[in-house]
PABARO-561891 format. One record per residue (C-alpha): x, y, z. Coordinates in steps of 0.25 Angstrom, whole numbers, plus 2048, in hexadecimal, padded with zeros to 3 digits. Example, Ala and Ser with C-alpha at 12.3 -4.5 7.8 and 13.67 -1.06 7.14 Angstrom:
REM residues 2
831|7EE|81F
837|7FC|81D
REM end
This chain:
REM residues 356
5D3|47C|A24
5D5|483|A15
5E4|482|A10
5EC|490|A11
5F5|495|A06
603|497|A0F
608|49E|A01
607|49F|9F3
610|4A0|9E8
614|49A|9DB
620|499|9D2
620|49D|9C3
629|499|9B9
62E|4A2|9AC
635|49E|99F
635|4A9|995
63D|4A1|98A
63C|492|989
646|487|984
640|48A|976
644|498|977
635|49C|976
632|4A8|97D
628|4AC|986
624|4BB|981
61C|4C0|98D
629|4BC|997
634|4C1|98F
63A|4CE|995
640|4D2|989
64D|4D6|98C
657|4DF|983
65F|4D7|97A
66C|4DD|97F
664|4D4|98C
662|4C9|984
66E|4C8|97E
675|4CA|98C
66E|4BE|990
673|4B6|986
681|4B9|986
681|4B8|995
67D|4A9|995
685|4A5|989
691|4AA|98F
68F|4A3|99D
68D|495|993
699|496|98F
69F|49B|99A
69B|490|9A3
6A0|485|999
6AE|48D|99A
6AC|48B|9A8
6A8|47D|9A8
6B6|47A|99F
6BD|483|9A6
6BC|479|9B3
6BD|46D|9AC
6CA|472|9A9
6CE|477|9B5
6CE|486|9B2
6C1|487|9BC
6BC|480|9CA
6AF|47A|9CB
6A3|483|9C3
696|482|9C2
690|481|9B3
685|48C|9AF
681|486|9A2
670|487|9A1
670|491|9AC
675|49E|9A4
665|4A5|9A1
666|4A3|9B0
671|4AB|9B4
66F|4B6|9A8
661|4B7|9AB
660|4B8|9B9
66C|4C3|9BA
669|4CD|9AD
65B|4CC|9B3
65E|4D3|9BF
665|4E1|9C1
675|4E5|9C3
66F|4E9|9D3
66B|4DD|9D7
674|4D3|9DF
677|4C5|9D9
678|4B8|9E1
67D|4AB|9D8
681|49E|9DC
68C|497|9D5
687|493|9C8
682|4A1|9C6
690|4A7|9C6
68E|4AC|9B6
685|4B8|9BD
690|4C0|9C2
698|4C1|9B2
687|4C4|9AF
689|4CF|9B8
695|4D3|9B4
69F|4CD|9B9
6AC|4C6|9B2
6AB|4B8|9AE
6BA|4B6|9B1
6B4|4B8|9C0
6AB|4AE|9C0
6B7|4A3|9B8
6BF|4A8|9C6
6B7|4A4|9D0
6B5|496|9CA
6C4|495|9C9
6C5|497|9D8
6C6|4A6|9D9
6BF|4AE|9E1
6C2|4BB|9DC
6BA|4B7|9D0
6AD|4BC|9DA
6B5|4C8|9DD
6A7|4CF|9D4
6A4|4DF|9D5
69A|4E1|9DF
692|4E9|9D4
68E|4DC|9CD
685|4D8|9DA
688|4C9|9DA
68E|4C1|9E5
696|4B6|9E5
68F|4A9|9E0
68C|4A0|9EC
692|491|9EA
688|48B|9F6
67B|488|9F0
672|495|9F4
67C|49A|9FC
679|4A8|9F5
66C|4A9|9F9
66B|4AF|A05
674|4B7|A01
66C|4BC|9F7
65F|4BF|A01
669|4C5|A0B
66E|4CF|A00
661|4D2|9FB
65D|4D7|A08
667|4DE|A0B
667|4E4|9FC
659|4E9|A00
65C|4EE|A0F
668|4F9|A06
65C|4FD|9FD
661|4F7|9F2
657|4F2|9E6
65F|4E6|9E1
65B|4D8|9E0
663|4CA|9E4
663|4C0|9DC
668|4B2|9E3
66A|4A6|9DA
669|497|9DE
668|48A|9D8
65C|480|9D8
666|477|9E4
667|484|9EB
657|483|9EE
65A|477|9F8
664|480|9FF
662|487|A0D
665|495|A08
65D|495|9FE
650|494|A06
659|49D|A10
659|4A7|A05
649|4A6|9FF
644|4A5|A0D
64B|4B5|A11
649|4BA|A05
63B|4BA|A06
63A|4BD|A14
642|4C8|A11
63B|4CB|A03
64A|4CE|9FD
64E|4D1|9EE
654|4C4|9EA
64E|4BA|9DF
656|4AC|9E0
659|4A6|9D4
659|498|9D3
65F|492|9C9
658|483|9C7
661|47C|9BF
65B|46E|9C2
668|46A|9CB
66E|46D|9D8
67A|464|9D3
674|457|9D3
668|458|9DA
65C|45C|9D0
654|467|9D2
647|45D|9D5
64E|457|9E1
652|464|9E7
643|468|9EA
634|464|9E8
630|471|9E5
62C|474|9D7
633|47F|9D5
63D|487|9DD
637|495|9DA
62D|491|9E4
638|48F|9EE
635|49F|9EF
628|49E|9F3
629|497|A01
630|4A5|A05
628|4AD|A00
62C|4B3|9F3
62A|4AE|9E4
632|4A7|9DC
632|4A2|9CB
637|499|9C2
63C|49C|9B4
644|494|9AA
652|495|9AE
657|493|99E
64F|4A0|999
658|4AB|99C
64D|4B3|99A
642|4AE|9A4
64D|4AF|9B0
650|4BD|9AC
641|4C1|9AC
640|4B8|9B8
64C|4BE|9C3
64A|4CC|9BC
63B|4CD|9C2
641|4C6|9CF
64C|4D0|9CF
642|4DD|9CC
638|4D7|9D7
642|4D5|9E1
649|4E4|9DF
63B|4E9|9E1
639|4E4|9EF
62F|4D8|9EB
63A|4CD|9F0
642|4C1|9EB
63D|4B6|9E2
643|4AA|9DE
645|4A7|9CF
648|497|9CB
64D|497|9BE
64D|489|9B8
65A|485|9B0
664|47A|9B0
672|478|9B3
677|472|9A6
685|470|9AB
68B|469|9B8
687|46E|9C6
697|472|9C7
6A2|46D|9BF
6A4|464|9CA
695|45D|9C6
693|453|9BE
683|453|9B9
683|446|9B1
684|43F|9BE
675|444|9C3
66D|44A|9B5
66A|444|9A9
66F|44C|99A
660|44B|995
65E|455|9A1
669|45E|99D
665|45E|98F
656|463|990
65C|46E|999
667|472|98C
658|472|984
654|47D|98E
662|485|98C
662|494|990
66C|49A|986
666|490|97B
656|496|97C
65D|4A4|97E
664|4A3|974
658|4A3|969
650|4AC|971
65B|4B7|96E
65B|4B0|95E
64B|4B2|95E
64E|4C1|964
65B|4C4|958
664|4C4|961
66C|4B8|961
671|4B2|954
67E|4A8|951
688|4B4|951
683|4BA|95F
685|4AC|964
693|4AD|95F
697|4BA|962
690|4B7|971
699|4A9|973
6A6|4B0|96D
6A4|4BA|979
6A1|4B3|984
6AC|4A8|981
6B5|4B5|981
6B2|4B9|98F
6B3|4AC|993
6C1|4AA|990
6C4|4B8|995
6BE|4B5|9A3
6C5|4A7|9A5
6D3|4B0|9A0
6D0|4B9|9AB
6CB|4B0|9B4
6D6|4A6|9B2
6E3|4B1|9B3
6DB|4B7|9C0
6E6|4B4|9CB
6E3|4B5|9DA
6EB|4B9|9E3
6EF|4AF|9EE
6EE|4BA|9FA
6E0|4BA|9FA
6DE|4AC|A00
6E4|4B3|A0C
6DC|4C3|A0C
6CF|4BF|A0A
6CD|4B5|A15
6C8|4C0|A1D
6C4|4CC|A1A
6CF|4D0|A21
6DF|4C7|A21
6DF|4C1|A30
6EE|4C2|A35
6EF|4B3|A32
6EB|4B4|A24
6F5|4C0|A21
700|4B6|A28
6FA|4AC|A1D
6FB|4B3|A13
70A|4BA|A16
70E|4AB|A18
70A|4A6|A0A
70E|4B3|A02
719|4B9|A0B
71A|4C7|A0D
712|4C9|9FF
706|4C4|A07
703|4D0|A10
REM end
């Protein structure tokens, strides 16, 4: 009996600019340097950011954070790549996307403070709430996208993951409905080598997890995760693709997480600092960085004035964040959408007749 092909597919993987900086002409997409310079300014400031964050906590100005250091080109990338109309899914180390979009850092320093006004964002920015359970997002995502489309609406979803949210439930929940239902969502998953302390090697067999895509019937690639450039290329043709009614795709971009899973981690205890070090070799802001000198547009005193401010809206956003100052009712009005008799009783008990 001859053998059938039940499918076929295959997974490609793009890097347009490598550790060296080299270039490779034919993939550039040659954006605007008002783009480039965007870019860079955007992944510097969520450096510095995020080691404020990390001595924030250790101070105890913060609660537990997760450390974006060697993710930036991920999160730039993938979000200037696609347009202000399309709806944006993050998990919780993504949470630099919604200042990328435009929201306030001080909101971001807030909800990591405990405060969850801090994702009290304007609707126009189109990003939900990041999702603490691993890929909790995701069907959420697929659901939105569908129902995006059924309002006529030509928007893309973008949902991201991790590499440990590929052993999760929902994730394969997600992939298997988005392609029965041929949805406009491209999942981003962000392969930084650890889902905390299992490697990603132990996590599946499969040589990549862009083929994950394939058993459900769509297509998926593999870029590097530390070229800002390749994952803009990459989630912008997912993004265009998917607007055009040609379905999702998945795009594994393959970084690493420099820092702790959380600041409650410690990864001494399960990594070696040889592995660390030959990911800080592959740095995105680093090979970006002479990219933009090679182009003319970086030089010592853009770096300067580019650190000078970003440390300025730093501080403004932890002043801000740090002087915001709930108000105590709200433990007791938004139980419900509605107050219950009980909770009004509560509420009248613990404030008096100021609480009505």
């Amino acid at each position: 009996m001859p053998i059938s092909t039940v499918f076929e597919g295959k997974t490609e993987y793009m890097q347009i600019l490598d550790k060296d900086s080299k270039v490779d002409a034919e993939l550039d997409p040659g954006l605007p340097d008002e783009v480039l310079d965007r870019m860079y300014r955007l992944m510097v400031l969520g450096r510095l950011w995020d080691h404020k964050c990390i001595n924030l906590q250790r101070t105890g100005r913060m609660f537990t954070y997760p450390p974006l250091e060697g993710q930036e080109a991920v999160s730039v990338g993938s979000v200037l790549a696609v347009k202000p109309e399309d709806w944006l899914f993050p998990s919780y180390r993504e949470w630099f996307i919604y200042h990328i979009r435009g929201g306030p850092l001080s909101m971001v320093n807030m909800v990591w403070m405990g405060m969850e006004e801090g994702m009290k964002l304007d609707k126009n920015l189109r990003v939900y709430p990041y999702a603490i359970p691993i890929a909790s997002n995701l069907p959420h995502a697929v659901g939105a996208a569908y129902a995006l489309r059924m309002k006529g609406e030509k928007c893309a979803c973008i949902a991201y993951c991790g590499d440990g949210a590929t052993s999760e439930g929902d994730f394969h929940d997600a992939l298997n409905f988005a392609g029965v239902w041929h949805v406009p969502c491209v999942f981003v998953i962000c392969n930084n080598q650890w889902a905390i302390s299992v490697p990603r090697k132990k996590q599946t067999d499969s040589e990549t997890l862009a083929q994950k895509a394939l058993a459900y019937g769509f297509s998926g690639v593999q870029v590097d995760g530390n070229d800002v450039l390749a994952v803009y290329k990459a989630v912008k043709e997912a993004a265009d693709a998917a607007r055009a009614g040609k379905g999702p795709k998945v795009v594994e971009c393959i970084t690493y997480r420099i820092g702790a899973h959380t600041t409650a981690d410690d990864p001494k205890r399960y990594r070696s600092e040889d592995e660390v070090l030959y990911w800080r070799e592959r740095d995105p802001i680093k090979r970006f960085l002479f990219y933009l000198e090679k182009k003319g547009i970086w030089s010592e005193a853009y770096e300067h004035k580019i650190h000078e401010e970003a440390d300025r809206l730093i501080e403004d956003a932890i002043t801000k964040a740090e002087s915001f100052r709930q108000d105590p009712k709200e433990m007791f009005r938004y139980v419900y959408a509605g107050m219950t008799r009980n909770l009004e009783e509560q509420m009248k008990e613990c404030f008096g007749e100021e609480g009505k």
